[in-house]
PLY file of the C-alpha trace (Angstrom):
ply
format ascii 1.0
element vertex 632
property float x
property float y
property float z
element edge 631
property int vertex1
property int vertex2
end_header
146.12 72.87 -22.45
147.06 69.74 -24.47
145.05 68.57 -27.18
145.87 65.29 -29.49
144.70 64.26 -33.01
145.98 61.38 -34.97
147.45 61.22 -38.29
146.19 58.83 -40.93
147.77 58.03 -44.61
144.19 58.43 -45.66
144.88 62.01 -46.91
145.10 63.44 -43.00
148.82 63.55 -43.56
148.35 65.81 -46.35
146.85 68.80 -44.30
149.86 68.99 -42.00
151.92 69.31 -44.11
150.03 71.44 -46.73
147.78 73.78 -43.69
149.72 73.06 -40.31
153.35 73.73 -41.85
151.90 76.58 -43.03
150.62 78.59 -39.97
147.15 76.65 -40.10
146.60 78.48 -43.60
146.26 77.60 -46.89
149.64 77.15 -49.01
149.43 78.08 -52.28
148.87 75.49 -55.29
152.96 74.98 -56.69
154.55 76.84 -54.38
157.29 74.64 -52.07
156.72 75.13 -48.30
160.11 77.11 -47.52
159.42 79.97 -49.59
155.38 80.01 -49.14
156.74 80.59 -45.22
159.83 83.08 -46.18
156.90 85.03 -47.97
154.31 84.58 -45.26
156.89 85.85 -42.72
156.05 82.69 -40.70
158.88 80.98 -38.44
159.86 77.30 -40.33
159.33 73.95 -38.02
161.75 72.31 -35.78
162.98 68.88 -34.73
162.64 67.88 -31.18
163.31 64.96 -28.84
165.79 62.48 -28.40
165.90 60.05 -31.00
166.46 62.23 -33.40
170.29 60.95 -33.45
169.09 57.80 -35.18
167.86 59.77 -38.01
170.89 61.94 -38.38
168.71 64.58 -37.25
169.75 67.69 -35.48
167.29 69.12 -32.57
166.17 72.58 -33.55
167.30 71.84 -37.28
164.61 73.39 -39.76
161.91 70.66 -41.01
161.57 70.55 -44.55
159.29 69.50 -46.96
160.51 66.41 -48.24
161.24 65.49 -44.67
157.29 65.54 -43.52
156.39 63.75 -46.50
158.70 60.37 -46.15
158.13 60.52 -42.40
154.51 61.55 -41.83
153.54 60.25 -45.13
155.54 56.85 -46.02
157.23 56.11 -42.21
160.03 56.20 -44.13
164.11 57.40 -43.18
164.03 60.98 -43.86
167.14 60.78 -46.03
165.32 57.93 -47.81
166.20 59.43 -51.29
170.37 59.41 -50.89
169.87 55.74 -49.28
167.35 54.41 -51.89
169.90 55.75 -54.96
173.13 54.31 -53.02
171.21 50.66 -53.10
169.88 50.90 -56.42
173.18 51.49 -57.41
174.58 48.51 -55.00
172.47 45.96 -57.22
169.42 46.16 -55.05
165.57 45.70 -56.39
163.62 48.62 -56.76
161.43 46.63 -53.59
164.63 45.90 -51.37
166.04 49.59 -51.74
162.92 50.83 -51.17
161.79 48.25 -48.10
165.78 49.61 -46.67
164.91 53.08 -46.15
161.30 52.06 -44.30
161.23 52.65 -40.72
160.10 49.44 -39.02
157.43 47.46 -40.90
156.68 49.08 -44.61
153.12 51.04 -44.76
152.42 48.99 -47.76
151.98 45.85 -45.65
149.83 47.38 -43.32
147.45 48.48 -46.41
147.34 44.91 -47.52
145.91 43.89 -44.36
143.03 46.35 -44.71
143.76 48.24 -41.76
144.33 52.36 -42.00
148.24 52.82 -40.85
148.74 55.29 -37.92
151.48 57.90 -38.91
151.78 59.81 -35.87
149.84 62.11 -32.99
149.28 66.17 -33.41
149.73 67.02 -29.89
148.95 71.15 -29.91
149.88 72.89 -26.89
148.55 76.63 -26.24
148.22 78.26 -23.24
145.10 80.39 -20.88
143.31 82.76 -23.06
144.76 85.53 -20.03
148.50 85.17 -20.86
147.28 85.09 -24.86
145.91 88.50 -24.06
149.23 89.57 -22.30
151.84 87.96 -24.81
149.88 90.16 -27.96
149.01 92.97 -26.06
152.21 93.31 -23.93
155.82 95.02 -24.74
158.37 92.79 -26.68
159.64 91.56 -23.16
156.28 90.59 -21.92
155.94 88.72 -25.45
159.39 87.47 -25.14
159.06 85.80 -21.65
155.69 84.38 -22.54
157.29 82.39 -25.36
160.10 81.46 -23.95
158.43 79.93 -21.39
155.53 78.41 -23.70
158.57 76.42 -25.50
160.32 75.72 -22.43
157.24 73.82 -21.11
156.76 72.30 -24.38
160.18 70.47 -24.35
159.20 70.52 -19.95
156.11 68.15 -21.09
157.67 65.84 -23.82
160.22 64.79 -21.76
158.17 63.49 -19.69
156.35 61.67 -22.15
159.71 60.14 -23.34
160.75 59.44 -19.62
157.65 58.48 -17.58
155.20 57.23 -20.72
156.80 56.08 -24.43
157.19 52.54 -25.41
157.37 50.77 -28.09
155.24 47.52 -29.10
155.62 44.15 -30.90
154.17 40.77 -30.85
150.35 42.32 -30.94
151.30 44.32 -28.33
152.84 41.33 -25.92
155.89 42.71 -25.48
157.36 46.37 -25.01
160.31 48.26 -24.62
161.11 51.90 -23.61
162.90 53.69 -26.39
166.04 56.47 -26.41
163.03 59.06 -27.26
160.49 61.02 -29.77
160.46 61.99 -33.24
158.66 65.18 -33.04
158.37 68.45 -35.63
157.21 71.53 -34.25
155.36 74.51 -35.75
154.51 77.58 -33.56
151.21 79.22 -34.69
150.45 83.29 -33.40
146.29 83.36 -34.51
143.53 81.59 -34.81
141.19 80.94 -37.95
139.37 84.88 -37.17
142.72 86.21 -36.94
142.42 86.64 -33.23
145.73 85.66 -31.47
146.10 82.46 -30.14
149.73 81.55 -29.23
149.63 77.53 -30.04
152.38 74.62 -31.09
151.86 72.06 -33.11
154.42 68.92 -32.04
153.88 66.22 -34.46
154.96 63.16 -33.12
156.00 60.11 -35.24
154.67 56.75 -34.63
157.76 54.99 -34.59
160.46 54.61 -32.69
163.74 52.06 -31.72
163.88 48.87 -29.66
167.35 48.74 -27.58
168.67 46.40 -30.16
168.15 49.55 -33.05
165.19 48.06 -34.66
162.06 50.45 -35.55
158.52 49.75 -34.19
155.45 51.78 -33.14
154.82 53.21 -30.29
152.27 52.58 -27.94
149.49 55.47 -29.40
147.23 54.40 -26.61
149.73 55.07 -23.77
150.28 57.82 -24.94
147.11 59.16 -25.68
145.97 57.96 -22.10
148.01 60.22 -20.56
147.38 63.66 -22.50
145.67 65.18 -19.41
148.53 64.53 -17.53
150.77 65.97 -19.74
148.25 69.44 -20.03
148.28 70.19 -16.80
152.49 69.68 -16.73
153.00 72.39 -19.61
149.82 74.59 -17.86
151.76 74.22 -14.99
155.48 74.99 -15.75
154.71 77.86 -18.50
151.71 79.49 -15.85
154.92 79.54 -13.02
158.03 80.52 -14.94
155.59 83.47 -16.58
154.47 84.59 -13.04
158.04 84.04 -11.06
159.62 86.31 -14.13
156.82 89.38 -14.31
155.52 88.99 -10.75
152.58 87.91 -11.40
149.70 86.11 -10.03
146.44 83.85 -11.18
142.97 83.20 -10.10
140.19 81.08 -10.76
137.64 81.92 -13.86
134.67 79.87 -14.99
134.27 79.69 -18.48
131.69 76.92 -18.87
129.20 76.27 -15.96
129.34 73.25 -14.11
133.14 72.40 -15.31
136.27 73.54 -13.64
137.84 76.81 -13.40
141.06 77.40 -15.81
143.40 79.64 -13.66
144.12 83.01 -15.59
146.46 85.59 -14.76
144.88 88.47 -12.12
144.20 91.56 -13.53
143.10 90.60 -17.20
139.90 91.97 -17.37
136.95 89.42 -18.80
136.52 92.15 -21.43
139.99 91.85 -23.30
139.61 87.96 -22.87
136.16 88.08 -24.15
137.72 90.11 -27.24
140.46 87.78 -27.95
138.11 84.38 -27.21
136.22 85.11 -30.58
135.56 81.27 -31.50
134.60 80.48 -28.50
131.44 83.42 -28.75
130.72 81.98 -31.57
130.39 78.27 -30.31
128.59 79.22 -27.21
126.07 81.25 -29.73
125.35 78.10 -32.29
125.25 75.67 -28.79
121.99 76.90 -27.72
120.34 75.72 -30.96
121.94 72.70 -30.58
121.08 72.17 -27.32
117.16 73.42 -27.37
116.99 70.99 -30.57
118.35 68.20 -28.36
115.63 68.88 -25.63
113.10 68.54 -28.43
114.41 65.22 -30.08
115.10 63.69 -26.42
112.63 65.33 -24.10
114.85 65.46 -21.71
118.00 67.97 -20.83
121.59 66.68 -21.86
123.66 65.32 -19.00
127.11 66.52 -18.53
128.60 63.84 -21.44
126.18 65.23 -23.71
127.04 68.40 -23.30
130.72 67.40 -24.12
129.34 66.30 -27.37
127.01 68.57 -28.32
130.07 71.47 -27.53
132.23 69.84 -29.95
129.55 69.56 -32.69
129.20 73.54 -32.04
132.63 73.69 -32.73
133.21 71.78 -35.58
130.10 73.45 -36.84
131.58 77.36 -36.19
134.71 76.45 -37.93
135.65 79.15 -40.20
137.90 78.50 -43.14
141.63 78.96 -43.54
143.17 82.30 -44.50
146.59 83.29 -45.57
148.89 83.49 -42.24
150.40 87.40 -41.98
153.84 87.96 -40.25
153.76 88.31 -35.99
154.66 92.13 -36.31
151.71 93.15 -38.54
149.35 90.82 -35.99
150.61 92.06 -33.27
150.08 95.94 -34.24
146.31 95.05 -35.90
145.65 93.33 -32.25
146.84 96.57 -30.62
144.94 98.81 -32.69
141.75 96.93 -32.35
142.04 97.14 -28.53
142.95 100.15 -28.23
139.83 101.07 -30.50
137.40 99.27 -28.65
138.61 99.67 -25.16
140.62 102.75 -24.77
144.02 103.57 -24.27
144.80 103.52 -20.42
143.47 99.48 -20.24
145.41 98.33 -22.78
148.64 100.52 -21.92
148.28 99.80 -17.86
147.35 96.11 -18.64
150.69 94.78 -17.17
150.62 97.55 -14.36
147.63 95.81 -13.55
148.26 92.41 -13.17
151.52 93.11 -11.22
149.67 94.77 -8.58
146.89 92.20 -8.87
149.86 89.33 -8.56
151.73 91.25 -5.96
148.41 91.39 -3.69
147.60 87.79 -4.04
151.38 86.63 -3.73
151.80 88.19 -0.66
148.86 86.55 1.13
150.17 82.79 -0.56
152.53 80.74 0.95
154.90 79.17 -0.87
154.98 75.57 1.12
152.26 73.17 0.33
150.45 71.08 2.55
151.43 67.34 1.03
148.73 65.92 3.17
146.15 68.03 2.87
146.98 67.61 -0.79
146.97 64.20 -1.42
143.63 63.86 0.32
142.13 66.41 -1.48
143.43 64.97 -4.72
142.54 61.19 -4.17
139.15 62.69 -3.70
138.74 64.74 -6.36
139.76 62.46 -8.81
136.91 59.58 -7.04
134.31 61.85 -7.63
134.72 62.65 -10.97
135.87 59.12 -11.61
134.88 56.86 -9.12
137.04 54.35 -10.95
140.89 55.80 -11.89
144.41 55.03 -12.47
147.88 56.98 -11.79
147.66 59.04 -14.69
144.17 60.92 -13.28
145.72 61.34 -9.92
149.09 63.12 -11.33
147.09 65.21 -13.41
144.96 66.01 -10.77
147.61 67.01 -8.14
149.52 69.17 -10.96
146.24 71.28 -10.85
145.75 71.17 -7.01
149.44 73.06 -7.44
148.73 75.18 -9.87
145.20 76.53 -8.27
147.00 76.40 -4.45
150.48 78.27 -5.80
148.58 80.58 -7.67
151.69 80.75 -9.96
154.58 80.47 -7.21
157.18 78.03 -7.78
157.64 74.56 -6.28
159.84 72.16 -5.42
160.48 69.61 -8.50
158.77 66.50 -8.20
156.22 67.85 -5.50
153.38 66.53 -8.04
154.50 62.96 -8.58
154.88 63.03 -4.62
151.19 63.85 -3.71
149.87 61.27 -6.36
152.21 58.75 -4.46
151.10 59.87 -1.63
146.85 59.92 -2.55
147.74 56.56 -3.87
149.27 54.82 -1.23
146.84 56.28 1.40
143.59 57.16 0.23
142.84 54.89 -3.01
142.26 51.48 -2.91
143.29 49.35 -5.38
140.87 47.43 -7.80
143.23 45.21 -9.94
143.27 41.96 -8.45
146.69 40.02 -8.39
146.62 36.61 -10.52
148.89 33.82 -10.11
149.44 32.84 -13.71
149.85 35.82 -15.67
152.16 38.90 -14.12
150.76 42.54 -13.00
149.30 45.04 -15.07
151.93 47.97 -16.03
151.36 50.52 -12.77
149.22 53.13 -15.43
146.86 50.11 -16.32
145.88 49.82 -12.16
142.77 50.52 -11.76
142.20 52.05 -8.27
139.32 53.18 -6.33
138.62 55.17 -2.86
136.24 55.33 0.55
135.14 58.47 0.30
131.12 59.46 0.25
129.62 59.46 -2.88
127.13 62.32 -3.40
123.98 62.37 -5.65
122.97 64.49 -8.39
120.97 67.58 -7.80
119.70 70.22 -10.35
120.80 73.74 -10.44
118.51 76.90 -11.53
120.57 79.49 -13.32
119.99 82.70 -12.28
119.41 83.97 -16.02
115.85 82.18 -16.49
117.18 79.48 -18.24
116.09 75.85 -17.58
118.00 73.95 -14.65
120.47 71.90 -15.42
121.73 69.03 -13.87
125.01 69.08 -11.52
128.43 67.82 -12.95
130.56 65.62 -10.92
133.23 69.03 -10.57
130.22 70.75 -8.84
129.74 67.48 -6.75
133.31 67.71 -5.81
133.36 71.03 -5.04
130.20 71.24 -2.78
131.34 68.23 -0.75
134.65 69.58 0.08
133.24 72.00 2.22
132.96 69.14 4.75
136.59 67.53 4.64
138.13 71.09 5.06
136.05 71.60 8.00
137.20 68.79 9.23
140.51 68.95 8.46
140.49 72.26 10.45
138.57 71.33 13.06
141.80 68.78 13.56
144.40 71.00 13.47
142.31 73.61 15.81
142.77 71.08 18.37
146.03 69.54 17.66
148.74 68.79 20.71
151.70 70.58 21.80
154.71 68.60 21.11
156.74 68.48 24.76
159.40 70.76 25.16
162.95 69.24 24.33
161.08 66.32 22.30
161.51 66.51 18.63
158.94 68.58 16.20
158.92 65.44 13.99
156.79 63.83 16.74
154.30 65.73 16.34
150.77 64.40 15.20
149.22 63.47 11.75
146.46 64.87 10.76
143.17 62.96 11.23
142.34 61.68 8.01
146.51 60.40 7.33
146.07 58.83 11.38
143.16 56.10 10.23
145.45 54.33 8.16
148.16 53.44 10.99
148.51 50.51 13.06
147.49 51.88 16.53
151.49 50.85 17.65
153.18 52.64 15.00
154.15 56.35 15.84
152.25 59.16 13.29
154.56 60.66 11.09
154.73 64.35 10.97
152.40 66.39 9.23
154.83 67.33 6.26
154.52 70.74 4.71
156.16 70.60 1.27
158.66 68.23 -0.44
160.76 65.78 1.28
163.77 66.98 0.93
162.78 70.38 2.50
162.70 70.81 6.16
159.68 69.16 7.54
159.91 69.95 11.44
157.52 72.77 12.21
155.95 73.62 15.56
152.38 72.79 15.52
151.55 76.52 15.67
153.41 76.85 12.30
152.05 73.74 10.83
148.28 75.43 11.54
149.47 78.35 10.06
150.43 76.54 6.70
147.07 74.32 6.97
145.66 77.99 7.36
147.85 79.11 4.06
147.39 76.26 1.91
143.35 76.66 2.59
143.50 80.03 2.21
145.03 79.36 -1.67
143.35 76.60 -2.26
139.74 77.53 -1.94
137.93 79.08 -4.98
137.61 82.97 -4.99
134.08 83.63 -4.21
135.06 81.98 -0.75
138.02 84.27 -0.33
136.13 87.69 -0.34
135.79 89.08 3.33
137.58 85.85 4.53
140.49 87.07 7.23
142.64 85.12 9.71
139.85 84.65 12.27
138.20 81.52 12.65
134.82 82.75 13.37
134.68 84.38 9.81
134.79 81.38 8.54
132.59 79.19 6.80
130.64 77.28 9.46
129.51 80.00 11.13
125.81 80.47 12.20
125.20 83.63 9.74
126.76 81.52 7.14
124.57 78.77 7.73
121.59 80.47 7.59
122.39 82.15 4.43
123.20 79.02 2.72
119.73 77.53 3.77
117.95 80.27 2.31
119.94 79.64 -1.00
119.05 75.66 -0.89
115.21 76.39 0.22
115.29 78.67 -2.74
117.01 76.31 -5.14
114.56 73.67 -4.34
112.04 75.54 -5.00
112.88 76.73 -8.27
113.68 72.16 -8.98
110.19 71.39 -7.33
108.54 73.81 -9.86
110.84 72.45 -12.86
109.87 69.00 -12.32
105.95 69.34 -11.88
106.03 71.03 -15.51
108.98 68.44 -17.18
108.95 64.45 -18.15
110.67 62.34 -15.77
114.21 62.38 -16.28
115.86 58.78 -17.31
117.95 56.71 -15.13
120.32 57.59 -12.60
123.23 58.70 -14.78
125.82 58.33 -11.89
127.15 55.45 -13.53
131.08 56.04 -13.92
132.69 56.39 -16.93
135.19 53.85 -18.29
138.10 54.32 -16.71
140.01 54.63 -20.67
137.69 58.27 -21.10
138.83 61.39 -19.93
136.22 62.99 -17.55
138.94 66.23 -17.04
137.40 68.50 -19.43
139.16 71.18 -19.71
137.16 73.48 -22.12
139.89 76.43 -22.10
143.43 76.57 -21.32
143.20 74.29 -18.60
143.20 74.22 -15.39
141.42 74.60 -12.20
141.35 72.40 -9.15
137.76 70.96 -8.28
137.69 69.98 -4.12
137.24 67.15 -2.16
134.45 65.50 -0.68
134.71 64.33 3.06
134.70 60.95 4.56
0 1
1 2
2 3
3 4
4 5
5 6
6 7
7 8
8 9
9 10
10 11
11 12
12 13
13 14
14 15
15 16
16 17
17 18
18 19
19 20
20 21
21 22
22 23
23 24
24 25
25 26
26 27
27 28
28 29
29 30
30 31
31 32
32 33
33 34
34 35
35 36
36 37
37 38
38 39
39 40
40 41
41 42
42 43
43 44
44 45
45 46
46 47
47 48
48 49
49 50
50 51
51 52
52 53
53 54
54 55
55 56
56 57
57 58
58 59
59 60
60 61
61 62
62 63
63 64
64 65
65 66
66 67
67 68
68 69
69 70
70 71
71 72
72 73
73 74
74 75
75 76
76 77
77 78
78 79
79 80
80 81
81 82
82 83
83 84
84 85
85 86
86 87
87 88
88 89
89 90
90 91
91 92
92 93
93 94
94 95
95 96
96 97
97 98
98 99
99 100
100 101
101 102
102 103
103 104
104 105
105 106
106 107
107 108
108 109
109 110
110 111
111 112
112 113
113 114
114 115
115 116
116 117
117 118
118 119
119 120
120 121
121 122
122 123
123 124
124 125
125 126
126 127
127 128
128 129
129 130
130 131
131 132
132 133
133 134
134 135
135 136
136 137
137 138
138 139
139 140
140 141
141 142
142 143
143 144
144 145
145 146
146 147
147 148
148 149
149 150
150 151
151 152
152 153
153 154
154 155
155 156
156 157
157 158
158 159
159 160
160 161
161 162
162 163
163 164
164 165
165 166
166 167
167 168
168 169
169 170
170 171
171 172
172 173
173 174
174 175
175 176
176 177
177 178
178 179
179 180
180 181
181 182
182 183
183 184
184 185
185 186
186 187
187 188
188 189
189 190
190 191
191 192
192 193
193 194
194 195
195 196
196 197
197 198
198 199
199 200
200 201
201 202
202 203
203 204
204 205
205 206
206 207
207 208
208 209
209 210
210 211
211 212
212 213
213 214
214 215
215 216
216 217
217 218
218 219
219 220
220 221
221 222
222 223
223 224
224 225
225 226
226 227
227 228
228 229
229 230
230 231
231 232
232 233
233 234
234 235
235 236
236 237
237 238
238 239
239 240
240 241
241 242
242 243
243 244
244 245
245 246
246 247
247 248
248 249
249 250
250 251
251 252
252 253
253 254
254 255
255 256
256 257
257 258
258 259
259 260
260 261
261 262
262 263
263 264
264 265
265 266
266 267
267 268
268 269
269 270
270 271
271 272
272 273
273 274
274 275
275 276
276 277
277 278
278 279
279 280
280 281
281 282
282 283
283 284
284 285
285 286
286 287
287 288
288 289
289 290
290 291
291 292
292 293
293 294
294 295
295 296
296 297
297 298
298 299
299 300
300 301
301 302
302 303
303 304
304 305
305 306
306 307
307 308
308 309
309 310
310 311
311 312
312 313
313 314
314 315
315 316
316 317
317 318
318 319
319 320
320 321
321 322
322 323
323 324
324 325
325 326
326 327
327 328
328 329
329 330
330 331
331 332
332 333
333 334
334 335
335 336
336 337
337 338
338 339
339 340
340 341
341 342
342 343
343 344
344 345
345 346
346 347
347 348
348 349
349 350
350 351
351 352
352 353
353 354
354 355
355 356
356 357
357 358
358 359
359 360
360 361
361 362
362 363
363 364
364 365
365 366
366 367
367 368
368 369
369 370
370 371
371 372
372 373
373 374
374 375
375 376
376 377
377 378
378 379
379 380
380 381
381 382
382 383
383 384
384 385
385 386
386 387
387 388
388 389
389 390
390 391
391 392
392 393
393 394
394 395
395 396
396 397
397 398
398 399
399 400
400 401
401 402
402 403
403 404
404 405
405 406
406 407
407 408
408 409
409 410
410 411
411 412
412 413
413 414
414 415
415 416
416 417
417 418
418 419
419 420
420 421
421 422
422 423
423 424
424 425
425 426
426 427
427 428
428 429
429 430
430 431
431 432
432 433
433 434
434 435
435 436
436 437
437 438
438 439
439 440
440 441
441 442
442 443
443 444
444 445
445 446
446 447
447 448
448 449
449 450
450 451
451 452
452 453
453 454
454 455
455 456
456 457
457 458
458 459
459 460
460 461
461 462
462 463
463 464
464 465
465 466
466 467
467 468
468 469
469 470
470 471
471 472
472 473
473 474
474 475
475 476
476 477
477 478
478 479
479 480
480 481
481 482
482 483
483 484
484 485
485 486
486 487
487 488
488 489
489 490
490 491
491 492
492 493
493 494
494 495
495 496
496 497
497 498
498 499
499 500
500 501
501 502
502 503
503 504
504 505
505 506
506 507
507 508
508 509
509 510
510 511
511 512
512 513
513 514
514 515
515 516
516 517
517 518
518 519
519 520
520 521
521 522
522 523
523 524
524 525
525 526
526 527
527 528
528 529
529 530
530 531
531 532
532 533
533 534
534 535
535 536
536 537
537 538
538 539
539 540
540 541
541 542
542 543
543 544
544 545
545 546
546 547
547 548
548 549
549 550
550 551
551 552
552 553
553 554
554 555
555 556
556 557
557 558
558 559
559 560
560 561
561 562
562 563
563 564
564 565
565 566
566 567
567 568
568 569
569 570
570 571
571 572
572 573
573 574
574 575
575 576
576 577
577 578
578 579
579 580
580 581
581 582
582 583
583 584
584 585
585 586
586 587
587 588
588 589
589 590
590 591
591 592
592 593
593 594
594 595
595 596
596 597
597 598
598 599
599 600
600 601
601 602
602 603
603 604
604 605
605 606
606 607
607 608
608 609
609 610
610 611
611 612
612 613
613 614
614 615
615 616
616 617
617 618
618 619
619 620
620 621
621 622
622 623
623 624
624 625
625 626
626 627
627 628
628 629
629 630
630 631
């Protein structure tokens, strides 16, 4: 999971590099950052990205002090001092040397024009609360691997944010440029605020950057904030499958928050050891309840699913304990072992990695490694319509990284499979909104806004099974429900899908039913491609219902796995089945009927879409699940 924060001259500068530089803790009052973290035992920061060269910067050199203060507190050159003295000397003003060593436009000119100058973003990067449990309960190797690949997808996720998504901006914004790369500092954090570990990285991006010609500007904060899903599910996704190719492991689905998606944890970690390492979040989920019932009272009505994004974060922000002085990794890592083994016993901490192996190598050997690209990129164009209704690239991508990452269940993939479905959902299930003008040119491709045919479904209310009042469905649980019908489907086509004549190519063979609508009635269907490109595509049709079979298989949630086997009449839309699921719905209407004879009227329809610039992706832990599809 990705989460962003920006960084203001108004003092907010001053608690990165005070708190943040120091493992989230508190520094003490004269003491210089270096040997506050030689004493703490803490690990310094680091530069990353690529234009550090214009800075004389080294990547992985040590950040220091005086460093984060003229960058990420004046958006000045970082050896501003040595260049400052040097021009002095030359016969320059005490304004000119100092307006020399300013990168881009000088802060103070910004300040004159009453407007609060942006210093950077605080993108922190920390991974499912499953492989937390593994990397401080685990052997050094286990802990080893895990960070290794934590940083590798770190550097994995900002270079695509140089590549795909950083510009610069001048003229009001008019004009734009793509620069050599980011100014970034890094510091790796091991615990959270109870002490608890929580393996997170700070990467504090600077808010400037070059033009081709060498001169400094500011990036494009927006663009870059607009695409922070996207770049979530990229480091979920490349840490979650180096750590399970490396210890053989595997992931499922968990719900941590009812109504929003799934984050994919590593099998085996039992709910226990995550529920003893997740202490903030106990805590939040305690102090929402008041928050919630006091919102009922004030409103008369229950929060809808943007509310309840609100009212989580005021929880949280409410829960917040204060700093304490970070300790080194070693003595964290031995108080976490000793507390687990204390409360749960020695043989489930000590066969914790036993376990998940033989979790992962049960679940990896019923996966396939291929992917269905067409199955995906419907599923994923209609995903991202229900939550969104209207959406741009960005949503898609970050929506087919997760339909990986929930199908793969931690096997690798062929690079670039995830900017290949969102071409793909783009191109033949979205419609695009934007319309083309004459006088002025397109829209950058992100900016497009983009649409899609699919049903829309109403709201309904759900009736927890703990007593507590219903609730009203999220757009995930609308997603997931009507997906149901476009698998069906989908299988229903390949149950009945023609033999391809011997001697005749396999890449004749037929699309799929829901690719086939979009063809001109004389243009031959292209095969039904299983995987990348550049792999080998040509697969009998009994092998490309076998993959269909596979990639549904892996792709639907876990409570629909159990008892599920090979034969079709097990599966869903079966007549036993049915009837069970119409007892549930009878029931749950029941249970709504009696809720709404003894509540007020509920206000208006709230299936209004969001603007298209606000993230409906919540991702409320480590990120990610894959929501479904609804059907045509």
């Amino acid at each position: 999971m990705v989460s962003a924060a920006k960084i203001t001259r108004r003092n907010a500068w001053r608690y990165y590099v005070r708190g943040v530089a120091f493992g989230d803790g508190r520094r003490p009052v004269g003491q210089s950052l270096k040997d506050a973290q030689e004493k703490a035992g803490l690990p310094p920061g680091w530069w990353m990205g690529l234009g550090l060269a214009a800075l004389g910067l080294r990547a992985g050199s040590v950040v220091t002090e005086r460093q984060l203060e003229l960058m990420f507190g004046d958006l000045r050159h970082p050896d501003a001092d040595r260049i400052e003295l040097e021009r002095l000397e030359a016969g320059d003003s005490p304004e000119e040397a100092r307006r020399a060593t300013a990168l881009g436009q000088p802060i103070e000119e910004t300040e004159q024009r009453k407007a609060i100058p942006l210093l950077g973003i605080d993108f922190t990067f920390r991974a499912q609360a499953s492989l937390i449990v593994l990397w401080a309960l685990g052997d050094e190797t286990v802990r080893r691997v895990i960070e290794e690949a934590h940083e590798r997808a770190i550097e994995t996720a900002l270079r695509w944010l140089e590549e795909e998504v950083a510009e610069v901006r001048w003229s009001s914004g008019s004009k734009r440029a793509k620069p050599p790369g980011l100014i970034v500092a890094a510091f790796k954090h091991f615990e959270n605020r109870d002490g608890f570990p929580l393996l997170h990285t700070h990467c504090l991006v600077l808010n400037r950057a070059q033009r081709p010609d060498g001169a400094w500007y500011a990036l494009d904060t927006r663009r870059l904030l607009r695409n922070v899903v996207a770049a979530g599910t990229l480091y979920t996704l490349a840490m979650t499958t180096e750590v399970c190719e490396k210890l053989g492991l595997a992931t499922v689905p968990r719900e941590v928050t009812p109504g929003l998606r799934p984050v994919m944890e590593i099998a085996g970690v039992d709910q226990e050891l995550i529920d003893w390492s997740s202490t903030r979040r106990q805590r939040i989920e305690q102090a929402l309840e008041g928050i919630t019932a006091q919102y009922v009272k004030d409103h008369g009505r229950l929060p809808d699913e943007r509310a309840r994004h609100g009212l989580g974060w005021w929880a949280a922000q409410n829960t917040r304990p204060a700093k304490k002085t970070p300790r080194p990794l070693e003595q964290l890592r031995a108080w976490w072992r000793a507390s687990a083994l204390l409360r749960f016993g020695q043989d489930m901490v000590e066969e914790l990695l036993q376990r998940c192996r033989a979790a992962g190598a049960a679940i990896r050997a019923q996966i396939s490694p291929r992917v269905d690209t067409v199955l995906a990129a419907v599923d994923v164009a209609a995903i991202v319509y229900t939550v969104r209704r209207v959406f741009n690239r960005h949503h898609i991508l970050a929506e087919a990284r997760r339909h990986l990452l929930e199908t793969l269940r931690g096997r690798a993939f062929t690079s670039g499979l995830d900017d290949y479905i969102a071409d793909q959902a783009l191109a033949r299930h979205s419609r695009r909104l934007t319309a083309a003008r004459e006088d002025r040119p397109d829209p950058a491709p992100e900016l497009l806004n983009y649409t899609s045919d699919f049903a829309w479904l109403k709201r309904w209310w759900i009736a927890d099974a703990d007593g507590k009042p219903p609730r009203e469905s999220s757009r995930y649980e609308r997603a997931q429900v009507a997906s149901l019908a476009v698998q069906n489907a989908i299988r229903d086509a390949h149950t009945t899908l023609p033999t391809v004549p011997d001697g005749a190519p396999a890449a004749l063979g037929t699309a799929t039913l829901t690719e086939r609508h979009d063809q001109d009635e004389h243009e031959p269907a292209p095969p039904h491609a299983v995987d990348h490109p550049s792999r080998d595509a040509a697969l009998t049709p009994k092998q490309r219902a076998e993959a269909v079979h596979a990639h549904q298989q892996a792709a639907m949630p876990q409570e629909h796995l159990e008892g599920r086997t090979t034969d079709p009449a097990t599966w869903l839309r079966t007549p036993e089945n049915l009837a069970r699921f119409a007892k549930f719905t009878l029931e749950a209407d029941a249970r709504r009927r009696l809720f709404e004879r003894t509540q007020p009227e509920p206000e208006a329809d709230t299936d209004t879409p969001a603007p298209a610039d606000q993230q409906q992706h919540h991702n409320p832990g480590p990120d990610q699940g894959r929501g479904a599809a609804p059907g045509r």
